[in-house]
C-alpha positions as CSV (number, residue, x, y, z in Angstrom):
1,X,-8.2,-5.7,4.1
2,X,-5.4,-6.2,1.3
3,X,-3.3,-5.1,4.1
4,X,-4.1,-7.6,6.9
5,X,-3.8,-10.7,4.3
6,X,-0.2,-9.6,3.1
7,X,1.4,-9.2,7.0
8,X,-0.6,-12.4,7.5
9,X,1.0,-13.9,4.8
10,X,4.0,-13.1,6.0
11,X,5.1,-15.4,8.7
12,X,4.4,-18.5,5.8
13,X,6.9,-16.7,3.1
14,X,9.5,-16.8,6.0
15,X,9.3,-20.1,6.8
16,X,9.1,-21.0,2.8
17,X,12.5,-19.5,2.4
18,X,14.2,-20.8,5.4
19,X,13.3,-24.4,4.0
20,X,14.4,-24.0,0.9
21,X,17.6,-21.9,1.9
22,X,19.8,-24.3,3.5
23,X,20.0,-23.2,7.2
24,X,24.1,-23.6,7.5
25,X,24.1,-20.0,5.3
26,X,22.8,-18.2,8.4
27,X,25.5,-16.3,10.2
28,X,23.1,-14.1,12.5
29,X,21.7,-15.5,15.9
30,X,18.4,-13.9,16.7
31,X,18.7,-14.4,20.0
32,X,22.0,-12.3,19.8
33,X,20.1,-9.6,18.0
34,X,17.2,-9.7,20.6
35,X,19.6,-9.4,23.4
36,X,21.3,-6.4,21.7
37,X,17.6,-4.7,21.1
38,X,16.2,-5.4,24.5
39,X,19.6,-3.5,25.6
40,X,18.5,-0.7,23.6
41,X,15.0,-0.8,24.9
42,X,16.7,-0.4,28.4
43,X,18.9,2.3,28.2
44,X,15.5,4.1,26.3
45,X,13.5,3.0,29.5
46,X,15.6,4.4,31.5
47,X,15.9,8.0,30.0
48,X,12.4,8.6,30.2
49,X,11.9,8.3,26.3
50,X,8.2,7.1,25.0
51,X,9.5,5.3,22.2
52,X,11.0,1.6,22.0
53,X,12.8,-0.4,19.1
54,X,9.8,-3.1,17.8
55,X,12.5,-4.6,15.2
56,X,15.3,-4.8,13.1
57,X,15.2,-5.8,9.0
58,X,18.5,-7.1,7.6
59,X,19.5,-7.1,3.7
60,X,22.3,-9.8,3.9
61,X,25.1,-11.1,1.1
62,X,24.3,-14.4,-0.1
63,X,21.9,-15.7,2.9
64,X,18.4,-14.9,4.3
65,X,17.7,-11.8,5.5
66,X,16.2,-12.2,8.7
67,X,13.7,-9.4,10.5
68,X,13.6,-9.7,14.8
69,X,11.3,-8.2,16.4
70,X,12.4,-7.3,20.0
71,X,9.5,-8.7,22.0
72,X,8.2,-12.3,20.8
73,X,4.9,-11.9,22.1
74,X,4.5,-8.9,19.5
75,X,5.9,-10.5,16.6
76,X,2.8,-11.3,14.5
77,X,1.8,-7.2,14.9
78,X,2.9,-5.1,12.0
79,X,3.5,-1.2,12.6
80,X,3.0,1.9,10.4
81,X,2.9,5.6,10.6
82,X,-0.1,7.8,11.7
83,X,-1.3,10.6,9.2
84,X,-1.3,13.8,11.5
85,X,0.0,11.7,14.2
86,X,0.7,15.0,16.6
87,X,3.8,13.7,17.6
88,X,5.2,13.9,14.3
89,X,4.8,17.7,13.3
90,X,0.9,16.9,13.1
91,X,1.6,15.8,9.2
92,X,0.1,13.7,6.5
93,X,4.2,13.9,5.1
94,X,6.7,11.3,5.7
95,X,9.7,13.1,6.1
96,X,13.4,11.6,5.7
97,X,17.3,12.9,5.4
98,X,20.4,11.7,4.8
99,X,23.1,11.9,7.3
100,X,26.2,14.0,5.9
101,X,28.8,12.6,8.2
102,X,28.8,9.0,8.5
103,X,30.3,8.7,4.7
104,X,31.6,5.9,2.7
105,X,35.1,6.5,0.9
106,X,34.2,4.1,-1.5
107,X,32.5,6.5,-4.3
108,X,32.2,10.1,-4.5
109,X,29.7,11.4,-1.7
110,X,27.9,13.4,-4.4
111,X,27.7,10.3,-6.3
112,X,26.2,8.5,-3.5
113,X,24.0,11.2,-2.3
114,X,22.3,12.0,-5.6
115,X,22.1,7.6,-5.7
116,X,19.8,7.7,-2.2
117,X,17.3,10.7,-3.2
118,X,16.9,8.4,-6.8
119,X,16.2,5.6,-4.3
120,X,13.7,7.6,-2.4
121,X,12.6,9.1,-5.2
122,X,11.5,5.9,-7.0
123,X,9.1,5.2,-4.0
124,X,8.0,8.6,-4.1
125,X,6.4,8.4,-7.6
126,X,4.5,5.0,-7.0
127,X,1.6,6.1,-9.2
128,X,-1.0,5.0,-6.9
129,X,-0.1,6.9,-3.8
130,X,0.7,10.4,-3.0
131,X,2.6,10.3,0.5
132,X,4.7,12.6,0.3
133,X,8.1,11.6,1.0
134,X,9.7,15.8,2.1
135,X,13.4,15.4,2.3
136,X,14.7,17.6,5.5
137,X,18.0,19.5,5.7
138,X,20.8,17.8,8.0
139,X,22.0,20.2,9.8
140,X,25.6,18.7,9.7
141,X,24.4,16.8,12.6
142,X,25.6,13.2,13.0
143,X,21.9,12.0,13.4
144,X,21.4,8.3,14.7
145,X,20.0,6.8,17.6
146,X,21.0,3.6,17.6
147,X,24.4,4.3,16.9
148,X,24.0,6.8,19.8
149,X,23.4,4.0,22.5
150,X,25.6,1.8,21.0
151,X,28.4,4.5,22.0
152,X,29.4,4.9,17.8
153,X,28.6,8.9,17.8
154,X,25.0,9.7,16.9
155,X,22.6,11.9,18.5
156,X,20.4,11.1,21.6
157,X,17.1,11.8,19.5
158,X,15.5,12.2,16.0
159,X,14.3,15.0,13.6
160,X,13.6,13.2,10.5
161,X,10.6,10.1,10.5
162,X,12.8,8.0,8.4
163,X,16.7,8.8,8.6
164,X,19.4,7.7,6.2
165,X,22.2,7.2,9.0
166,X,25.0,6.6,6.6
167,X,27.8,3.9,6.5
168,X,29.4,2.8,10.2
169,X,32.2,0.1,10.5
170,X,32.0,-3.0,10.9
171,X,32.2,-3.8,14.3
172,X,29.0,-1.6,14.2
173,X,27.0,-4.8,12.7
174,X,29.0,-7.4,15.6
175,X,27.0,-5.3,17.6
176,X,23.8,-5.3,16.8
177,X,24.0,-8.5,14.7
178,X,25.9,-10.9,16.7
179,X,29.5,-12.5,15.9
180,X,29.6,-12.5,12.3
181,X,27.4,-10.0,12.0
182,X,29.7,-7.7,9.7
183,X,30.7,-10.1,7.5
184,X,26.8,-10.8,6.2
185,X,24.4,-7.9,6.9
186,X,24.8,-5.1,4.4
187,X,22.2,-2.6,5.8
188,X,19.8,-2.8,9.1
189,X,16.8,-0.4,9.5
190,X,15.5,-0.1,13.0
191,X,11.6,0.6,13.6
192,X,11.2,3.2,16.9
193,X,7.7,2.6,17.9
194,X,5.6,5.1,20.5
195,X,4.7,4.0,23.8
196,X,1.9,4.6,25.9
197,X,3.3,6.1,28.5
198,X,0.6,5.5,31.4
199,X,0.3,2.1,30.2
200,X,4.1,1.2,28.9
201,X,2.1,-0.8,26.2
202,X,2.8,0.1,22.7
203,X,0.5,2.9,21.2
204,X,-2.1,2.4,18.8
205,X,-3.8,5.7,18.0
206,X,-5.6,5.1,15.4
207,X,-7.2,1.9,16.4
208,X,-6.2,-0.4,13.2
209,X,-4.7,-2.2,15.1
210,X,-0.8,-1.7,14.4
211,X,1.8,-0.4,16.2
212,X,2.4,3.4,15.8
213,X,5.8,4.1,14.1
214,X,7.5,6.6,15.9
215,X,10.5,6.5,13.6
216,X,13.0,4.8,11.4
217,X,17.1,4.5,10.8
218,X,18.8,2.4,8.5
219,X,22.3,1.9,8.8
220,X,24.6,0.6,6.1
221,X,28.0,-1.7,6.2
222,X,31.5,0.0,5.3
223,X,33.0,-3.2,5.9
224,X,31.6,-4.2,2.0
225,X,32.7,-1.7,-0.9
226,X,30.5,0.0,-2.1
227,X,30.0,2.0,-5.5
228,X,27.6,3.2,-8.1
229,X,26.3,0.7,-10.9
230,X,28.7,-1.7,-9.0
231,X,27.5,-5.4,-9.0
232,X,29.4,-5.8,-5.8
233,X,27.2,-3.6,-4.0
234,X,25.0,-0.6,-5.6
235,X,24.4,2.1,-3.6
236,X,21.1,2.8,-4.9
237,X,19.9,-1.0,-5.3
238,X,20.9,-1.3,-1.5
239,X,19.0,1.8,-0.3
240,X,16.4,0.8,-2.4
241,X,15.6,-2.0,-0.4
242,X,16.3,-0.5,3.0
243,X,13.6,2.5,1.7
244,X,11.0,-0.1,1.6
245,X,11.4,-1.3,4.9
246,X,11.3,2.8,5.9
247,X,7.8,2.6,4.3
248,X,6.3,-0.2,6.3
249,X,7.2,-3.3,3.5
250,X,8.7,-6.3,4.6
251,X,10.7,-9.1,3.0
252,X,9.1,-10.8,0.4
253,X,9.3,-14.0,-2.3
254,X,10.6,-17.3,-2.5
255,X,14.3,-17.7,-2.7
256,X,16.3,-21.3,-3.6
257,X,19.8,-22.6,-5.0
258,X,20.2,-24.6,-8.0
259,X,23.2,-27.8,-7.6
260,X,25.0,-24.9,-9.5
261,X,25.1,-22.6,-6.3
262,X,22.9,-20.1,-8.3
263,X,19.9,-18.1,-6.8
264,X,16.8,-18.2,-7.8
265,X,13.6,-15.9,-6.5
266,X,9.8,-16.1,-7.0
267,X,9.4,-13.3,-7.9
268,X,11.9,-11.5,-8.3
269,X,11.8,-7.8,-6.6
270,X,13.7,-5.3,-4.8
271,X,12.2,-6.3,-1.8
272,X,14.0,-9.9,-1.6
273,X,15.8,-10.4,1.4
274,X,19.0,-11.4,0.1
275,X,21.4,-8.6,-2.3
276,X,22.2,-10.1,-5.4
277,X,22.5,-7.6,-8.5
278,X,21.6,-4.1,-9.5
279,X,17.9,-3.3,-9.1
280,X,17.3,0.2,-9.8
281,X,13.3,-0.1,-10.9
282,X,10.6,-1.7,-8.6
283,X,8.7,-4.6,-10.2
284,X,5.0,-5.4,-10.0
285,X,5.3,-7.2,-7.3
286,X,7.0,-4.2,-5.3
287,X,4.4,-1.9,-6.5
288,X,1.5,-3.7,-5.5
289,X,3.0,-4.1,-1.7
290,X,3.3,-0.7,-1.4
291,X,-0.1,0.1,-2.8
292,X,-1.2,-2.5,-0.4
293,X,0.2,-0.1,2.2
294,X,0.1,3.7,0.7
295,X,-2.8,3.6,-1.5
296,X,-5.6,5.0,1.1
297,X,-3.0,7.3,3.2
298,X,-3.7,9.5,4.3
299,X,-6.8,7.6,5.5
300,X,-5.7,4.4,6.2
């Protein structure tokens, strides 16, 4: 129940911060980013492949960021992960890995490596849930879908239910984001739902009532630089955020200028849509969304 109020909720908290954000900061067309998943949905129809993109979250510098779904009409349906879903090993883990070869030059990759499993880490030891999050091996392969169909490298499939696919160039986020696109979204993570594939509608096991997550990637911008315990942007603050929107949270909180330009957010959490500082430790508000999602798995 906790569940249903906060996704219901959720619409209202967008429209909140779009009126007290003004709109000239938004650089992303979500019509542009529609077109460019219903693309992706196309080239997935056509391969014969049971799964389809259901949206895209954006963290964005300095502006709202904005989650599209692909498909209006599904828009007000939230999605999440099936414990012992067959068609993901049959397994009550949530298991995730970082790609190894779409690296930032910015910091040292061991620096940022040992920043993401922190990241994933933090969600891992939410007191009031026991997942697990099981990190996978890489392979060496350059794992990403996305990037894949978007003819950046990649890999035309998935091992891992939630993928760290690593830092792509700019013209990456033109892409996927529109014009402008680079020069505002910071990281993307794309939800790959399952389809139905007698009925081509999307799958809902389990009957709650969501659609079935088939997978997740989240990309990151190499356009920005990046570093560790940088202000101006923080590898682990950054992945942070992205990691919640792995594990089924959405943007949350109020978020407003002062005549001084400054930002202000109610509350403040990792899970704001817009970057603005280091944010290495969840606050309560944080917590209690995940709960909200995590706290009966595996019998949700």
């Amino acid at each position: 129940m906790k569940l249903k109020k906060m996704w219901g909720l959720f619409p209202v908290i967008v429209v909140m911060i779009m009126l007290m954000v003004p709109r000239a900061t938004f650089a992303i067309s979500e019509d542009d980013v529609r077109a460019s998943m219903v693309s992706l949905n196309d080239q997935l129809a056509l391969s014969g492949e049971n799964i389809r993109v259901e949206k895209v979250e954006f963290q964005t510098v300095d502006e709202v960021g904005i989650t599209v779904y692909a498909n209006n009409r599904t828009h007000q349906l939230s999605s999440h992960w099936v414990p012992y879903d067959p068609n993901r090993y049959g397994s009550r883990n949530i298991y995730w890995l970082t790609d190894q070869v779409n690296q930032t030059a910015d910091a040292p990759w061991a620096d940022v490596n040992a920043a993401i499993d922190r990241a994933m880490n933090t969600w891992n030891t939410v007191p009031c849930a026991d997942i697990p999050l099981v990190k996978l091996p890489d392979y060496g392969i350059d794992w990403g879908y996305v990037q894949y169909l978007v003819g950046m490298g990649g890999t035309p499939g998935w091992y891992a239910d939630f993928t760290q696919a690593g830092w792509l160039p700019g013209i990456f986020f033109e892409i996927i984001g529109g014009p402008g696109g680079s020069n505002s979204i910071l990281g993307a993570t794309f939800t790959f739902i399952w389809i139905d594939s007698a009925t081509g509608e999307p799958s809902d096991m389990d009957n709650n009532g969501k659609n079935d997550v088939a997978f997740r990637e989240v990309y990151y911008n190499d356009k920005f630089t990046w570093g560790i315990d940088l202000r101006r942007f923080d590898v682990e603050s950054v992945v942070l955020h992205e990691a919640g929107h792995g594990l089924s949270l959405g943007h949350f909180g109020m978020i407003f200028r002062t005549p001084n330009g400054k930002l202000h957010f109610t509350p403040e959490a990792v899970m704001n849509a817009i970057y603005y500082n280091i944010q290495h430790e969840l606050t309560g508000t944080d917590n209690a969304s995940f709960c909200s999602v995590w706290a009966s798995w595996p019998n949700n």
